[in-house]
Structures are given as C-alpha cells and as structure tokens.
C-alpha angles and dihedrals in degrees: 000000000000132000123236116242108280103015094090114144107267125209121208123184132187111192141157113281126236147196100286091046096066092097089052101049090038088060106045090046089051092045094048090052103054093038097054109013097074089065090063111026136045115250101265085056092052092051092045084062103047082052096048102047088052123155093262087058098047089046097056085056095046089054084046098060093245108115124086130200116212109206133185118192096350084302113120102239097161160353143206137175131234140197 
C-alpha cells in the first residue's frame, strides 16, 4: 500500500560525535548562539558564548567523548554536550 504525501517514515539518530563532525557541530552551535541567545542575554554575553564555544573547545569534547550529533534523516539538526 502507498504512503500520502508527507507522511514518509523518518529516522532520527543521536549519536556520539567524532572527529569529522567538528565543522558541523561548530556550526549549529554557532548558529544556535547567535539565533536565540540574544533573546535572553545582553551582547557581551552573547559574544562571551561564541567564544567560548571555539573550534579548539568543541574539539576537546569531541576527543572526550562528550559531544553528541542529533540527526534527522542522515541531516545534522542539532548537538549537545555531556559529562
């Protein structure tokens, strides 16, 4: 039987990030900082946290183990970090 427009089975994954994955992390999280932070916190603030969250950081949880990648479909939509 077929399937209606839209209503196609969808994967989502969320698995531990690696090393190839660091541009992609690097640019959601920057992406996600300078989309919603501004809402709750003052420009400096905003700054401190793209800074913050630099390639060099991102990478050090990567190699730890701590970073994860949330993806829908095969397509990278989102990341988080873990201790």
């Amino acid at each position: 039987m077929g399937r209606c427009a839209g209503t196609e089975r969808k994967t989502v994954e969320y698995r531990k990030a690696e090393l190839p994955d660091l541009g992609t992390v690097f640019t959601i999280s920057q992406a996600a900082i300078r989309a919603i932070y501004p809402y709750f916190y003052p420009q400096a603030a905003v700054d401190w946290f793209a800074e913050h969250h630099s390639c060099e950081h991102i990478l050090a949880d990567i190699t730890a183990g701590r970073v994860r990648l949330l993806e829908a479909n095969g397509m990278p939509v989102g990341t988080g970090t873990i201790d």
